[in-house]
C-alpha positions, 0 to 999 in steps of 0.5 A: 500500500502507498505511503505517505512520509513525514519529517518531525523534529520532536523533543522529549524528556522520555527514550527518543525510540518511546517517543517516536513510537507514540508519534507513530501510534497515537491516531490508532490508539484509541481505535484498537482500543475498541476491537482488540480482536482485529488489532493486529490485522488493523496495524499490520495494514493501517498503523503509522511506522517509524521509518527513522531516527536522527539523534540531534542534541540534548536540553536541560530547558524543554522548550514548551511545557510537558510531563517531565520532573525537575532536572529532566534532560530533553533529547531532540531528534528528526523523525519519519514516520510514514501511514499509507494513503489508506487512511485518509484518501485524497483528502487534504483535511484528513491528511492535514488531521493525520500529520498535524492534529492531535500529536501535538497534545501527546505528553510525551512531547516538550516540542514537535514540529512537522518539518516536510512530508512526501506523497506517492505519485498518485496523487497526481491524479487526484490534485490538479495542484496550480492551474498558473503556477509560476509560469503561468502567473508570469506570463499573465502578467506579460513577464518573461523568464528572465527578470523577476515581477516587481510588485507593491501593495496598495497602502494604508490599507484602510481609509484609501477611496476606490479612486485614490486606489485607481490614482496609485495604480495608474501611476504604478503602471506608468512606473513600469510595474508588473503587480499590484495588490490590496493588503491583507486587512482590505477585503470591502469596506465602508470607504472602499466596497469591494465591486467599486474598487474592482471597477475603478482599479480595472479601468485603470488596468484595462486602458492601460492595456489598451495603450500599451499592450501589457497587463498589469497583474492586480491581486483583489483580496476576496477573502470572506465565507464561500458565497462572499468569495465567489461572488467576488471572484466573479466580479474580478473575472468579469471585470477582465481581471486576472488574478485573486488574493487570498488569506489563505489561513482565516479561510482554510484549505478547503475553502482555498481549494474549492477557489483554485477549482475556479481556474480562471484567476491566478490565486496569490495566497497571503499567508498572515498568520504564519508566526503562530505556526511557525515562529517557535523552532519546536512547535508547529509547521515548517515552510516546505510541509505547509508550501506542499499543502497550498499546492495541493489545494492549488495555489499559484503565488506564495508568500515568503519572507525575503533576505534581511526582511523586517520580521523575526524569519533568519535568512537561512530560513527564508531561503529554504521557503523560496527554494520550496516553492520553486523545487517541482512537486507533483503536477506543479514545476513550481510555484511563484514564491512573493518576496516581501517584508522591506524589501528594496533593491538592495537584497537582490544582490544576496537573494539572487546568489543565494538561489540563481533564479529569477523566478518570483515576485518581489514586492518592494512598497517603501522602497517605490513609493518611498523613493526620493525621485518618485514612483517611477523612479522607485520601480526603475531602481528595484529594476536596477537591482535586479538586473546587475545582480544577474549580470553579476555586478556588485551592489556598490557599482550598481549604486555608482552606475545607477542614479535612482538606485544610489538615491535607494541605497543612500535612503534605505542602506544602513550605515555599513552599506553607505560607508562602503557605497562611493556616493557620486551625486552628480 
């Protein structure tokens, strides 16, 4: 029978083989319980199995509480178990209840964290996955493979009107840009009904497109219940948008998928939220795990914290998140992973060593409409970036060769980076 293997990093005052074994055991437990006469028959076809041990290190802190006395050392390991596909189907819910349920409340634990999992091959043909993907996404948005899509969310997030939103998307578009989104906190509100912005932006988009020949890729937050959604899905699709913003946690991924089913917008999903899942090192879900379950449910763009970014996420970290989201799984090469949180031209340089590619979005807000120059300036020194980081240039001859990025660095570099940049205002 197919399997489905999951990575744990767990951490626990008991024996790590004890542990694993109520890792893998827990979801049967109460089940054989009950029929003591089959349980073997159960087990030997639907019992979880510890697959591996990686002994890590060893803590004199646990790092949330347990079942544990004082002057308990804490040993900490990376465990695979594996269930087969039987339990549970092609049933995002069920697998997400499987690997993340109520394991997580077991004593025998002071931290468990799902790393990553593995599915078998069959589930191809049960998850369509992305309908865009990165590929797709970008040539929506009229972006070749060559150079990432640099966007901007319209902020505050509150209190703007629909014109106002359509003033700053038409000076947008005049900059050059090739995305543009509401914020997470904006879906409809008094000042700003959902179907007017969609309407006043569109126009915008639209005329645009018309004089120019690209289209600007818009992400409109429709999050709300299934009704609200749709409806709103459709106001987008009919206004010749093309693509859909989702707060993917406060809707879940049910609600996540059957949007995806649409298919006729790309769905970018906003992930706020994500410190409660993940921010504590033993407890909760790392990126790769969580980026696989999006693309079950059919995700297009993702989010992930980008390079010196302004939240708590390591670089190391937010690394690994781009290059989960670019590493091919199942019917998806990849998705296109959103490179956000104070981001400006200046961490192109290091992003792009870091992982060779030009495949994201990279969203640059204070950085465009913060610049000294202007908008179209901003958007033009995020370009700058970009392209003498492929082109292997260092950031200090970027800023020496480039007006409107040195004007960048000398208001968003710190002081290491002004000391080493030759400034050359003329």
């Amino acid at each position: 029978m197919e399997r489905i293997f999951a990575t744990y990093l767990i951490e626990t005052p008991y024996e790590v083989e004890q542990a694993a074994a109520v890792l893998a055991g827990e979801p049967l437990k109460e089940t054989l319980l009950f029929v003591p006469k089959e349980a073997e028959e159960l087990k030997k076809h639907l019992a979880a199995q510890v697959e591996h041990i990686e002994l890590l290190d060893e803590v004199s802190i646990p790092s949330i509480p347990g079942d544990f006395t004082a002057g308990t050392l804490f040993k900490r390991a990376k465990v695979i178990v594996s269930w087969p596909v039987g339990n549970f189907g092609y049933n995002i819910p069920a697998l997400m209840t499987t690997l993340l349920g109520s394991l997580y409340e077991s004593r025998q634990f002071t931290g468990l964290k799902l790393d990553d999992f593995e599915v078998p091959n069959s589930y191809r043909q049960h998850f369509r996955g992305p309908k865009f993907g990165m590929r797709g996404t970008k040539a929506l948005a009229g972006v070749g493979l060559k150079r990432p899509m640099i966007g901007a969310a319209i902020k505050p997030s509150l209190g703007v009107t629909p014109e106002h939103t359509a003033f700053l998307v038409k000076q947008l578009a005049e900059a050059g840009i090739d995305f543009i989104k509401d914020d997470e906190l904006l879906t409809s509100s008094s000042n700003s009904p959902f179907a007017e912005r969609v309407e006043k932006v569109m126009n915008v988009i639209n005329a645009h497109a018309d004089k120019t020949g690209k289209k600007i890729m818009y992400g409109f937050n429709i999050t709300g219940d299934i009704r609200t959604m749709q409806s709103n899905y459709e106001t987008v699709v009919n206004a010749g948008g093309n693509c859909a913003m989702l707060s993917v946690n406060s809707v879940g991924w049910t609600a996540t998928k059957q949007v995806c089913n649409w298919g006729g917008l790309s769905i970018h999903a906003h992930r706020n939220g994500w410190g409660m899942f993940n921010r504590h090192p033993y407890l909760g879900i790392n990126f790769p795990a969580y980026d696989k379950i999006a693309r079950l449910a059919g995700i297009d763009q993702m989010y992930v914290n980008g390079i010196d970014n302004g939240f708590w996420e390591s670089n190391d970290s937010a690394v690994r998140s781009i290059k989960s989201c670019l590493k091919p799984f199942l019917n998806s090469e990849a998705v296109l992973p959103v490179v956000s949180s104070e981001q400006w031209g200046g961490q192109a340089f290091e992003t792009y060593k870091r992982i060779k590619s030009t495949d994201l979005l990279y969203m640059a807000g204070d950085a465009i409409f913060g610049h000294s120059s202007g908008i179209e300036a901003g958007v033009l020194s995020v370009k700058q970036a970009w392209n003498a980081a492929v082109n292997g240039m260092t950031l200090e001859e970027t800023a020496n060769d480039y007006k409107e990025f040195r004007e960048s660095v000398l208001k968003f570099g710190n002081k290491e980076l002004l000391n080493k940049v030759s400034v050359n205002e003329g």
